[in-house]
BAVEXLUM-130195 format. One record per atom (N, C-alpha, C): x, y, z; residue in three letters. Coordinates in steps of 0.2 Angstrom, whole numbers, padded with zeros to 4 digits, always signed. Each point is the difference from the previous one (the first is absolute). Layout:
<bakols>
XYZala/...
</bakols>
This chain:
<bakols>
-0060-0039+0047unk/+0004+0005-0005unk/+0006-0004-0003unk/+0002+0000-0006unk/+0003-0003+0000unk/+0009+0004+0000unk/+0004-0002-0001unk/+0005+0002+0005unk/+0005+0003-0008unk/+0000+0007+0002unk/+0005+0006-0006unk/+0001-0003-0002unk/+0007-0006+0003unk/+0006-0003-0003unk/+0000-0001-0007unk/-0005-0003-0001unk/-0002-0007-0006unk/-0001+0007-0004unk/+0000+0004-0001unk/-0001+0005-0004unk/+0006+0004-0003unk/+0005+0004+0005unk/+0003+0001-0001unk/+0007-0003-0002unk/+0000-0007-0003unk/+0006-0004-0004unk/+0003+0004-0004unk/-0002+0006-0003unk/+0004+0002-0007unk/+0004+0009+0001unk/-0002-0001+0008unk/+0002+0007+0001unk/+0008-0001+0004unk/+0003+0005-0004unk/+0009+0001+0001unk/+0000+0004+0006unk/+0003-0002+0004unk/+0000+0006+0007unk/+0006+0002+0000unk/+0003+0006+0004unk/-0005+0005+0002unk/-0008+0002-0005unk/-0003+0003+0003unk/-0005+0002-0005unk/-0004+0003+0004unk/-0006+0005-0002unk/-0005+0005+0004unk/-0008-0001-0002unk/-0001+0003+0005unk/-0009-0004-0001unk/-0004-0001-0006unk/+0002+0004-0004unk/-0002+0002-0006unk/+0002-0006-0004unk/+0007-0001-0001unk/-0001-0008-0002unk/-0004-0006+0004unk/+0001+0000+0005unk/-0004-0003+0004unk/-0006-0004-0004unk/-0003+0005-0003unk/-0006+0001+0001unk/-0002-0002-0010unk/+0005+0004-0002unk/+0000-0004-0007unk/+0001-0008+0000unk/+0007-0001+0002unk/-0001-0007+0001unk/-0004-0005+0004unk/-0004+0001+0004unk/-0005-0003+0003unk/-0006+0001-0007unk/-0003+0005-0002unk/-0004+0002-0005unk/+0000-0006-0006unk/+0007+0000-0002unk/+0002-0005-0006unk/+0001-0006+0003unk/+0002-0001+0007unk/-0003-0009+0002unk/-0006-0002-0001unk/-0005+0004+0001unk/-0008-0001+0002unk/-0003+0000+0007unk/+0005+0004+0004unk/-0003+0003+0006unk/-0006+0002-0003unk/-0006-0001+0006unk/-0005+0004+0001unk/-0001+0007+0002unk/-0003+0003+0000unk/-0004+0007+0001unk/+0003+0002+0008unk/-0002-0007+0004unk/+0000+0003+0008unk/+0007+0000+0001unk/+0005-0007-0003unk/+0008+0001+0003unk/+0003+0007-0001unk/-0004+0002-0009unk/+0005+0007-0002unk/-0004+0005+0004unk/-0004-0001+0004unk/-0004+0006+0000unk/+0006+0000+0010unk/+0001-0005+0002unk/+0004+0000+0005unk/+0008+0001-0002unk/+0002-0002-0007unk/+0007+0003-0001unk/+0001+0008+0001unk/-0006+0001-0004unk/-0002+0010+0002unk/+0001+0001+0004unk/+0000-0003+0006unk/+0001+0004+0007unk/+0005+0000+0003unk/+0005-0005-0004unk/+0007+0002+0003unk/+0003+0004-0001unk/+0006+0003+0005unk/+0003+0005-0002unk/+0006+0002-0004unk/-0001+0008-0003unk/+0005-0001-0008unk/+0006-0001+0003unk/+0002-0005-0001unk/+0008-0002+0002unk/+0004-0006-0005unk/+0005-0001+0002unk/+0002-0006-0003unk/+0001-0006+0003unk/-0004-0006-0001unk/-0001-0004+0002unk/+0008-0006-0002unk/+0004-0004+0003unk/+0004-0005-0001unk/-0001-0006-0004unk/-0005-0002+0005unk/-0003-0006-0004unk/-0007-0003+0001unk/-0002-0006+0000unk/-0008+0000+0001unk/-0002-0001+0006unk/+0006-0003+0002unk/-0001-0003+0010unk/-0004+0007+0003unk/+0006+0005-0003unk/-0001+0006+0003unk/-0008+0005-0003unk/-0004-0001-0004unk/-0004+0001-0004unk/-0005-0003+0006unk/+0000-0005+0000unk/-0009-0006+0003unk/+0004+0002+0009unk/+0005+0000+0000unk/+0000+0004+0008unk/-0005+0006+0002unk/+0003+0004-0005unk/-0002+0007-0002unk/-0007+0000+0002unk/-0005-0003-0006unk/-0006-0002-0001unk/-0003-0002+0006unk/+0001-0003+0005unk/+0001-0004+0004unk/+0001+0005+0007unk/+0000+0005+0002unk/+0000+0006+0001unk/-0005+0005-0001unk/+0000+0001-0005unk/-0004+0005-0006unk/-0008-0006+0003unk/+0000-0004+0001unk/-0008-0004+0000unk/-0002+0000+0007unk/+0005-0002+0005unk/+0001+0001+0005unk/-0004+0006+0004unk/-0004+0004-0003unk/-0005+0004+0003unk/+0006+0006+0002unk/-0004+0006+0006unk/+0004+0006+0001unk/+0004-0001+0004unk/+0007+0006+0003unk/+0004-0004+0001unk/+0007+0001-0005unk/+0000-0002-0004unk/+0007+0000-0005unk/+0001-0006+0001unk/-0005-0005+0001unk/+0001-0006-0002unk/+0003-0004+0006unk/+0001+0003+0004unk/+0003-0003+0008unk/-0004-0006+0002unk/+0001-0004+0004unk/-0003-0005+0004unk/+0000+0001+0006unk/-0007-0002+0004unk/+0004+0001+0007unk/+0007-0002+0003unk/+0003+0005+0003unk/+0005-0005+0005unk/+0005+0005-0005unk/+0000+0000-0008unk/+0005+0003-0004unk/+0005+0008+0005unk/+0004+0002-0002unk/+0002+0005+0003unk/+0001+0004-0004unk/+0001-0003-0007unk/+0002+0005-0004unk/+0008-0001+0000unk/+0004-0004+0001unk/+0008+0002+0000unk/+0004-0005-0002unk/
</bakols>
């Protein structure tokens, strides 16, 4: 898959998923990446690091995206 970042170049942060999702749309993100920006939550994001983190959790199965060993803290 290929990685947010490269898509969101033209996005001004802060910003909310909703942009998110425009501007990934107008890079030429795919179906699947937007169909995984839909699934974040409505908040507002800082920057992209914090976006493919995000994602990166969100894909991460159930959970809330934890990894073993994670605590949470």
């Amino acid at each position: 898959m290929p990685d947010v970042r490269e898509y969101l170049t033209e996005v001004r942060y802060p910003c909310d998923r909703a942009e998110l999702l425009r501007a990934a749309a107008a890079g030429g993100a795919g179906d699947q990446l937007l169909g995984r920006l839909g699934t974040l939550p409505e908040r507002d994001y800082d920057c992209a690091d914090t976006v493919h983190r995000e994602l990166d959790g969100v894909t991460s199965g159930a959970g809330g995206g934890r990894r073993p060993g994670d605590t949470g803290t």
